[in-house]
N, C-alpha and C positions, 0 to 999 in steps of 0.2 A: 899355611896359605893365608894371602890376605884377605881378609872380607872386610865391604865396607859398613862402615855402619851408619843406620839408617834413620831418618828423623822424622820418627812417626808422629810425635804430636803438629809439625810442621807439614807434612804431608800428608796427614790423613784427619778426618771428622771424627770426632768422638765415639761416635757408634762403631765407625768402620774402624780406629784403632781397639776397640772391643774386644772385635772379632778377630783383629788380625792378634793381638796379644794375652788370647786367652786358647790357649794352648792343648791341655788338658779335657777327657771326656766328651761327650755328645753335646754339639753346640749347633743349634737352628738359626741363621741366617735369612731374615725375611727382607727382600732386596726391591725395595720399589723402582721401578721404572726408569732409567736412566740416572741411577742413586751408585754408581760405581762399584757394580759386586767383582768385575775383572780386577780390578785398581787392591780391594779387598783380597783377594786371592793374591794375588802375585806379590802385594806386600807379605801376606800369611805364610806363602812357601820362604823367602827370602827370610821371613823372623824364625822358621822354623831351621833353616842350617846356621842361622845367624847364633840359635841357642846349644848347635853340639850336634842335629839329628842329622844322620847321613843319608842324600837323598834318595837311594837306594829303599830307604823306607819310609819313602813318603809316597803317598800314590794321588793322584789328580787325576780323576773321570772327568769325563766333560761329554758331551756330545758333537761333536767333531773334533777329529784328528787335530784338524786346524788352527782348533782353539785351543786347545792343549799345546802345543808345538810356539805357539803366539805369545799363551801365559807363561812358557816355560823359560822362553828367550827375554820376554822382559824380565823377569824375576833377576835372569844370569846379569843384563845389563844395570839393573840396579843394586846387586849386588856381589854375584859370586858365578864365576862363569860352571860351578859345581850345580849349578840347580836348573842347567838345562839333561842332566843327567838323573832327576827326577823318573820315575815314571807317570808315564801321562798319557792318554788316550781317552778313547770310547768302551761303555761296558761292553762291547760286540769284539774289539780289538784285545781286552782285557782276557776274555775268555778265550779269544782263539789263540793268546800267547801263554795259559794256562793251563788249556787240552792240549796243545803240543808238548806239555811236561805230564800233564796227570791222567790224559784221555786213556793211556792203556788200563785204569783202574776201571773205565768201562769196557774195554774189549774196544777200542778205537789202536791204531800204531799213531805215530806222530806224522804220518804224511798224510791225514784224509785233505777230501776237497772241502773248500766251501761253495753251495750252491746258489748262488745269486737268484733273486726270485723269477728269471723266465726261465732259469737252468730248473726251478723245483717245480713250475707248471709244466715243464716240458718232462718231468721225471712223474707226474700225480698223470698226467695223459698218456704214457707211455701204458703205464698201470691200469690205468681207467677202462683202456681198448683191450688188455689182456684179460679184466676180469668181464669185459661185456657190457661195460656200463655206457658204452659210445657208440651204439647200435642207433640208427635212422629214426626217427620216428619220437625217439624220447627223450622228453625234457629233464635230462639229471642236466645239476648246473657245470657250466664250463669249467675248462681248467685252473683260470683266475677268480675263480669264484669258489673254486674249491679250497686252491692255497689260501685266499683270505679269509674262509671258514677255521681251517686247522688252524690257520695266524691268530686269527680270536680267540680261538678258544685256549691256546699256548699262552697268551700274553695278559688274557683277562682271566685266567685262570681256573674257567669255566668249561662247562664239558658240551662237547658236540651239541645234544640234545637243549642245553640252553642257549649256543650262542645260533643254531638255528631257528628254534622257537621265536629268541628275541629280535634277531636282523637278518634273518631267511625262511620267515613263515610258512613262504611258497614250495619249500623243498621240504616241508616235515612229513610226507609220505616217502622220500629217499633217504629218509635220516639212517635206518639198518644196511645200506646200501654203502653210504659216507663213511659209519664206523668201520666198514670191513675193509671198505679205500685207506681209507686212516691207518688202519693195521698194518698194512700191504706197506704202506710211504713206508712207514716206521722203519720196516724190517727189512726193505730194499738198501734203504740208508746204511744201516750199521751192516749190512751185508755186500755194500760197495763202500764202505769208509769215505761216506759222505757225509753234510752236517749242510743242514739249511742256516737261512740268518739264526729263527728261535732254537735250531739247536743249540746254537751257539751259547745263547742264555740258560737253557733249558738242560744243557750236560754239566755245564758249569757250576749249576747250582744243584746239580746230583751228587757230583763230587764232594763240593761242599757241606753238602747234607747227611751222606751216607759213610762221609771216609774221617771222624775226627781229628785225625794227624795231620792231613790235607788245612783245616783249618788251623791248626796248631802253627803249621807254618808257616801259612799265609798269612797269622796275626803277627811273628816274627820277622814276616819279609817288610810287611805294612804296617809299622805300628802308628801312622798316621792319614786318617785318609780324609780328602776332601771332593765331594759332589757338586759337581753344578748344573742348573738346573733341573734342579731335585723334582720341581713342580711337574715335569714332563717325562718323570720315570713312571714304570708301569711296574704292577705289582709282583713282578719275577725280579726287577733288577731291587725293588726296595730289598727282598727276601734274602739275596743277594749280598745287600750293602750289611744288612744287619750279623749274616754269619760269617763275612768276612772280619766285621769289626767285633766281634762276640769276645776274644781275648783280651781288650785293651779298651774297648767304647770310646777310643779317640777318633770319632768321627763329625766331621763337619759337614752338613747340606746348605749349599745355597740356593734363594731362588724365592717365585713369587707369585705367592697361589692366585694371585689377580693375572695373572697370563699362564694361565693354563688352559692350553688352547688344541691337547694333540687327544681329546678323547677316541677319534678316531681308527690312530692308531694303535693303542691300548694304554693309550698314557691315563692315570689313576689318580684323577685330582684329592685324591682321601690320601694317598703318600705323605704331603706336605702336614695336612691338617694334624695326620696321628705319629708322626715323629716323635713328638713327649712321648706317647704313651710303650710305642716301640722302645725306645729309651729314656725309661725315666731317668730323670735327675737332669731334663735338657734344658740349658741354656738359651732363651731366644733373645737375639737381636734384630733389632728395625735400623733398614737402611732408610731413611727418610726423605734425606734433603736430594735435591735434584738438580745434574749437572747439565740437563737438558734443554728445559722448556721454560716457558715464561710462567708465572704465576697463574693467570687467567686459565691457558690450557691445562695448567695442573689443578685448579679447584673445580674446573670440569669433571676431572679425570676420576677425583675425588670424589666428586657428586655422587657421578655412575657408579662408582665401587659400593658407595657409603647403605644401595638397595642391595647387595647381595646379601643372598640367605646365609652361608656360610662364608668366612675370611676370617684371617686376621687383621684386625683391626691398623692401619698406620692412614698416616695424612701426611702426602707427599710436598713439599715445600722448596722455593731454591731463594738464594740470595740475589739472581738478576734482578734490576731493576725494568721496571717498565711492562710492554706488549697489553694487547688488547683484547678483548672476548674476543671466541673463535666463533666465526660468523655461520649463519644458518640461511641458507637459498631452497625459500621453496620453488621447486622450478614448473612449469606449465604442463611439461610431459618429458620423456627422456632426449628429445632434441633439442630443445631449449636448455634441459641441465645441460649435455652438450655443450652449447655452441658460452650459455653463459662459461666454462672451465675453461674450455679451448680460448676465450676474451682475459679470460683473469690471468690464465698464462702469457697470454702476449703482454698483456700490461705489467704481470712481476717483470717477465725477460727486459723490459723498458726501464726498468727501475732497478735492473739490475742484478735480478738474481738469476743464476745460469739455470739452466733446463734440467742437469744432473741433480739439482739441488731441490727439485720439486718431485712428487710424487703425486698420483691418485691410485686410492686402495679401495678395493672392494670387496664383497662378499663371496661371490662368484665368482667365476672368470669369465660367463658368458655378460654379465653387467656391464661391462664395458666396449660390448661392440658397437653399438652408436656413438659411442665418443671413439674410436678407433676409426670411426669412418670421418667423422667432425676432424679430426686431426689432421688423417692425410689430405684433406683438401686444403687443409689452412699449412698445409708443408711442415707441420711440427713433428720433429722425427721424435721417436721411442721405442722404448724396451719394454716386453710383456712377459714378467717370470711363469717361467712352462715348460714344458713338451719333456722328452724323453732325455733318460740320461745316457752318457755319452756309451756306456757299458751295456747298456737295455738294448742299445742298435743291432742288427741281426748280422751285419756285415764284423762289428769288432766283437760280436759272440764268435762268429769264425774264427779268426786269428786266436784269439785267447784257448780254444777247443784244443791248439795243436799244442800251446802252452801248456794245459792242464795236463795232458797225455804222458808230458815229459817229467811228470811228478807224481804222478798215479796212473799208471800204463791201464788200471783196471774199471778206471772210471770211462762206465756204456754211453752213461749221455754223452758226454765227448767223443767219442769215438762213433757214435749215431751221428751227430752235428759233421764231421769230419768226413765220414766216407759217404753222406747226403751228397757232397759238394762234386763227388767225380761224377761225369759224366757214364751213364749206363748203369751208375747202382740208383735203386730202392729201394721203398722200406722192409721189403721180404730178403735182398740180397744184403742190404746192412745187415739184418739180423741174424742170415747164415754167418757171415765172417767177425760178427762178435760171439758167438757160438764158438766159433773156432778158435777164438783169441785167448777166451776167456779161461780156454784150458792151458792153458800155455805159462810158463813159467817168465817167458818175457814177451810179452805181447807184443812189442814194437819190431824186436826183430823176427818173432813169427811172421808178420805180415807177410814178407817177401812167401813167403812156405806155402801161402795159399792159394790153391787151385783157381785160379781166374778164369772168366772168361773171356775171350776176345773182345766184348764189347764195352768191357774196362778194364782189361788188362794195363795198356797202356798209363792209365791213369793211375789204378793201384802201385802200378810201380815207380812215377814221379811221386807219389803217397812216399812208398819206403824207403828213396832216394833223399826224400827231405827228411823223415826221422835219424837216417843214419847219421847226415850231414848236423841236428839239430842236437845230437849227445855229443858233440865234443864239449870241450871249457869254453864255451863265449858268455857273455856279460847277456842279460834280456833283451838290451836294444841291437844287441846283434845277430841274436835269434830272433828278431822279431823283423830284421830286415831279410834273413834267409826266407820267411812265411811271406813276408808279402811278393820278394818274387815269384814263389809259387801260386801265387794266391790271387797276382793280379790279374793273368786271363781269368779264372771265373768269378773276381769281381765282376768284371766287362762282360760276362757272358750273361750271371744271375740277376747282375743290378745294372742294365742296361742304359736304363733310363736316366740313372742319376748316377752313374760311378764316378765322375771327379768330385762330388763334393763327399763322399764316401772315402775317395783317397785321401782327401784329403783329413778325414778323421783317422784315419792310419797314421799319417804324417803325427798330427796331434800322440797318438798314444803312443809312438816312436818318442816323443817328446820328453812325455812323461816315466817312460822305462828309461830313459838316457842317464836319472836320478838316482837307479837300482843297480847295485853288483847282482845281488841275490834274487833268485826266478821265484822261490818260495813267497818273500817279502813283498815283491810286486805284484804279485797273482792276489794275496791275501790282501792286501791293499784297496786294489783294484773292487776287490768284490764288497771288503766293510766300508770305505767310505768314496765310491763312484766319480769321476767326475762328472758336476752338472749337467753338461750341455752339450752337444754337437760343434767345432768349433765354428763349422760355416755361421752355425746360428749367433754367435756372440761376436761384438764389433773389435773389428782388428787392433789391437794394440797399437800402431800405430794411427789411428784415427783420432782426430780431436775435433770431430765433431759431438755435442754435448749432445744427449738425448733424453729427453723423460722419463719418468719411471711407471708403471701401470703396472700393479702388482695385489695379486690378493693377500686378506691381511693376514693369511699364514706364514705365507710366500715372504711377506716384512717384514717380522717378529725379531727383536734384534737392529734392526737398520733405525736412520732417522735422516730426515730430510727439514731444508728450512722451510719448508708451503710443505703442506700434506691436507688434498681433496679426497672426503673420505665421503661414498657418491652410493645415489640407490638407499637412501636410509629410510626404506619402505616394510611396513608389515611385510611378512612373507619372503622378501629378500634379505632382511637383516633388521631383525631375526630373520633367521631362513624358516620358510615353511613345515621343512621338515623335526624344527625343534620345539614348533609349538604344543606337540604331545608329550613330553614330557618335564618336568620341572629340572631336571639338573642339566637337561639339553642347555634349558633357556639361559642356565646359569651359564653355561662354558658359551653363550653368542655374545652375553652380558660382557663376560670378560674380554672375547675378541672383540669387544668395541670399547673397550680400556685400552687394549693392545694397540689398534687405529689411533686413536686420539694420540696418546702418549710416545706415535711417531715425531712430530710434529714440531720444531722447536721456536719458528718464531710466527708462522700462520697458520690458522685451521679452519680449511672452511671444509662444512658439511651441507650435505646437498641431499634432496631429495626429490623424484616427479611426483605431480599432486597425480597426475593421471595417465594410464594405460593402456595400450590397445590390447584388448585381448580376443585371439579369434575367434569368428560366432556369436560373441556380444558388444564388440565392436569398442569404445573410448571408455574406460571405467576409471572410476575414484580410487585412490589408493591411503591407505592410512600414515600420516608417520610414525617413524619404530618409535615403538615406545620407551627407548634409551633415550630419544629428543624429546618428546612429551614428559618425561619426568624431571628435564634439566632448563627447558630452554628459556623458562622464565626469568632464571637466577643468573646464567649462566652463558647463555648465548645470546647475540644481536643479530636482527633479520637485516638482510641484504633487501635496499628498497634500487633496485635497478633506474641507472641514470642513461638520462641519451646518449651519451661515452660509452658506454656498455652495451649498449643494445647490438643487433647484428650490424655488422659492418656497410650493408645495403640498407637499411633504414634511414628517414631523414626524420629530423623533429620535424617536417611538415605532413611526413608521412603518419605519425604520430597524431596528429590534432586531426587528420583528414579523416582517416580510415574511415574510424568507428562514425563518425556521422553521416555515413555511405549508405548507410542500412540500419532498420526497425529492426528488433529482436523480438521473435514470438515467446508466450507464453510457452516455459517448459525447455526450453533451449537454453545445455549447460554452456558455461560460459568462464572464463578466464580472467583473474583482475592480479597485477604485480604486488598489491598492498593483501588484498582479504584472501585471495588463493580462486580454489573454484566454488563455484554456486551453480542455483539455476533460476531461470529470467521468471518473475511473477508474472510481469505486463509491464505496459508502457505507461507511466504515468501520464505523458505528454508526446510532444514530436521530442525535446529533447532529452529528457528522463527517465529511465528506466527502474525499476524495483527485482531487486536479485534478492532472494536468500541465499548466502554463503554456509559452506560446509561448517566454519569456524569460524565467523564474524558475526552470522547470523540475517537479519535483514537491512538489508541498505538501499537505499534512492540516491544513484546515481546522475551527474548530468556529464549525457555523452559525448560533450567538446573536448573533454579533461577526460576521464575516466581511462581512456585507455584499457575498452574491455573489450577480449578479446570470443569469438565460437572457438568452441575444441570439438 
């Protein structure tokens, strides 16, 4: 077969041909910020068939299907259409295609379920009401509060008692309560051949751990593996990567402990740092140079890095010429930042640059509803990354229930979800006829066998009329068009108020099974990597109207736009409040305001209100984050607001007039576009005033000019 071959000193940086032509053993990859680590990989798998390895033993993690499937097709295109034949995925994908070969070494068959997280709160409350813990009156925590308790402690590798202690204080008198719920999950699961997300990691790396042959072989299937975004694996999938690669230590992590930004999750920012020590004898390389951003934003970027407690040490650089410091607005209050972003937008859109091409990112996602309202009056449409994914919806949990059924007749949550939906059952009569099911050697066709009653007889048996019809040989998208005939009276019955734009997310996942021969593939699919979004909620494909982007900077991580407004750079919102209790919080807000910045490719403005309303004390002073206070001297230039800019109803004689309208008492805080806020000493004269400023200090003003503003 032909392969082409490849011109890596011509296409690739020195460092990054490093990495790609160093083959052999455990090699760390430190990938700064828009420095090419995809460009890195995709040459890497392409040098690796280019030197003899058959892809078949090469393995690429990534965290999304998507990216993997992306890197796999370029590699093919730049070299060997053999290395879209790689395997490639997510460790959640990895494992579920690993327990379908190894899971009977736990007492799993190859058909369990996977439980999507409302299918496993809806399996911990099921439980929860059997053992009496969902009785009136008492405070044990809900059912989402439960799974994210077991989640923590599965992923941080800690045990009930501490990830209670440390992030649900309030529940440590139901801690004996939790562990017995916990027991109960556990044994339900492997007693219905079912497997949450963390089982998925958590069997995986049993197998791995307890069965040496398993690992034997799995060093022989993979004798090359490569991780990306190593930075945001959590300390099951490192345990993971290391006994997978235990036979051969030809393991490569890429990624970049200055965006490590998923602690939340259980992502483990000590993974990156201790990779030498996990595998001695590692190799590290720095991606350095930047295919991004202009100089200016990158020695910002550098700045902020340059205070972390822990990193590895790189200084991001790029060959563009040119661009300017990223600018710094202190704004009066949050309308003002406002209406100043929504001006700055209309003037890039004037100069040319499209609306899709601009971003503003935040810390929160409630930080942006005052600019959300500034927007829509000034008619600037946008996109706000959020809401529910399209699989989380209760309507396409339906459909999918009758799906699962046809792969694991013995799976109750499903089969609860499913006969909820007839009219005249509840949760007492679900429960008699999965009692009944459950004994049955084929539960789908027992159905018909069960003593109904009249008040859903009928319906039970449009129920088994559609199972019969749903086992013959059809493809998914064609079982999924028998369901929704069924299905569409009690959409219109359940979801009254909104069933076309609900049909229309059937339409949608009809769409997506149209891609599927295999019911297995799709279901499995569907559950490890979700689609986003709703499709009502995202703009139609054919629409070319441009939109903005308003997105928090998790929600960004990855993306890059030409303007990036990164807004609210206030003590307590970012940093967010809640990290100012501990040091390594503060590091992981440190780094998501590396992440912000390093959106950014050719403008950056940062924004912040001097001041607040807050209710009950009515307009308060607010601090800037001290990520600005440690750079802005060096690094950033302040925006001094021109009459061009000001609000669109303002006149420059409105300007000269105002402030000479009225005397300012002693003690009356006060607004200046240069010094920020202060408060009024007295009046020198009729036309002079004396303020101390927060940050200026003291000033005598004269109030023809000044331009000071009451807050």
């Amino acid at each position: 077969m032909f392969v082409k071959k490849l011109n890596y000193t011509e296409d690739l940086n020195p460092a990054q041909r490093e990495a790609v032509e160093t083959l052999g053993g455990p090699v760390l990859v430190i990938a700064g910020a828009g420095s090419g680590k995809t460009r890195t990989l995709v040459y890497r798998v392409a040098r690796l068939l280019e030197e003899g390895v058959e892809p078949e033993n090469i393995l690429l993690l990534t965290f999304t299907r998507k990216a993997a499937r992306e890197m796999l097709r370029r590699a093919a295109l730049l070299s060997d259409e053999r290395c879209e034949q790689v395997a490639g995925g997510t460790f959640h994908s990895l494992a579920n295609l690993m327990l379908r070969e190894f899971g009977p070494l736990l007492g799993y068959t190859r058909n369990f379920v996977i439980l999507d997280r409302g299918d496993a709160e809806d399996a911990i409350n099921l439980l929860r009401t059997g053992l009496g813990l969902a009785e009136k009156g008492r405070r044990f925590p809900k059912k989402d509060t439960i799974a994210n308790i077991f989640s923590k402690a599965i992923n941080l590798r800690k045990s009930l008692a501490e990830v209670v202690e440390e992030h649900f204080p309030h529940f440590l008198n139901e801690l004996e309560d939790l562990a017995r719920l916990f027991e109960h999950y556990v044994r339900y699961k492997q007693e219905h051949q079912l497997m949450d997300y963390d089982d998925l990691l958590v069997n995986w790396y049993r197998v791995l751990k307890e069965f040496p042959e398993v690992r034997r072989a799995v060093g022989t299937r993979f004798q090359y593996i490569m991780v990306d975004e190593y930075q945001d694996t959590n300390a099951l999938q490192a345990e993971i990567v290391y006994l997978m690669a235990e036979r051969h230590q030809n393991v490569m992590v890429v990624g970049d402990d200055s965006q490590s930004i998923y602690a939340f999750r259980g992502a483990n920012f000590r993974n990156i740092l201790e990779f030498p020590q996990l595998f001695p004898g590692t190799k590290i390389i720095k991606l350095e140079e930047n295919y991004r951003s202009t100089q200016p934003i990158l020695d910002l970027a550098n700045a902020v890095m340059a205070r972390a407690k822990e990193k590895y040490t790189k200084c991001l650089f790029t060959r563009k010429q040119g661009g300017e410091k990223p600018i710094l607005y202190k704004a009066k209050d949050e309308a003002d930042q406002s209406r100043f972003i929504a001006e700055r937008i209309l003037a890039l859109r004037e100069e040319g640059v499209p609306l899709n091409e601009i971003a503003v990112l935040f810390r929160s996602a409630f930080h942006s509803f005052d600019l959300e309202l500034e927007l829509a009056k000034r008619n600037l449409p946008f996109l706000k990354y959020g809401g529910l994914k399209l699989i989380e919806t209760a309507h396409i949990k339906d459909v999918v229930a009758h799906l699962r059924l046809l792969l694991n007749p013995y799976d109750m949550l499903a089969w609860n979800r499913v006969l909820l939906l007839i009219e005249g059952i509840g949760p007492k009569t679900s429960r008699r006829i999965m009692d009944f099911l459950r004994t049955s050697n084929d539960p789908l066709a027992a159905l018909k066998e069960y003593p109904s009653r009249p008040s859903f007889a009928k319906g039970l048996q449009k129920l088994t009329k559609l199972f019969s019809a749903l086992r013959a040989d059809l493809s998914p998208e064609e079982r999924l068009l028998l369901i929704e005939e069924y299905y569409d009276p009690i959409l219109t019955r359940v979801y009254y108020d909104d069933h076309p734009k609900r049909a229309k997310d059937l339409d949608q996942l009809r769409a997506i099974a149209h891609k599927y021969s295999s019911l297995e593939e799709f279901l499995a699919d569907l559950a490890l990597e979700p689609p986003e979004a709703s499709v009502s909620e995202v703009t139609p494909p054919d629409s070319d109207e441009e939109k903005l982007t308003l997105s928090t900077v998790h929600s960004a991580k990855g993306l890059e736009w030409h303007t990036v407004f990164v807004i609210s750079l206030a003590e307590g919102r970012f940093p967010s409040s809640y990290a100012m209790g501990r040091q390594e919080d503060l590091e992981e807000e440190r780094r998501l305001f590396y992440v912000a910045v390093t959106r950014a490719r050719e403008n950056l403005f940062l924004t912040f209100p001097a001041t607040y309303y807050a209710p009950g004390e009515g307009r308060i002073f607010s601090k800037p984050s001290r990520f600005i206070e440690e750079v802005r001297q060096d690094y950033l230039r302040n925006w001094v607001p021109s009459p061009r800019f000001l609000s669109l109803e303002t006149t420059e004689e409105d300007i000269e007039t105002k402030p000479n309208s009225s005397r300012f008492r002693p003690g009356e805080l006060v607004w200046h576009p240069v010094f920020g806020e202060g408060q009024v000493k007295h009046m020198a004269d009729n036309e002079k005033v004396i303020v101390k400023f927060v940050s200026a200090g003291e000033k005598t003003l004269h109030l023809k000019y000044a331009r000071l503003e009451r807050i």
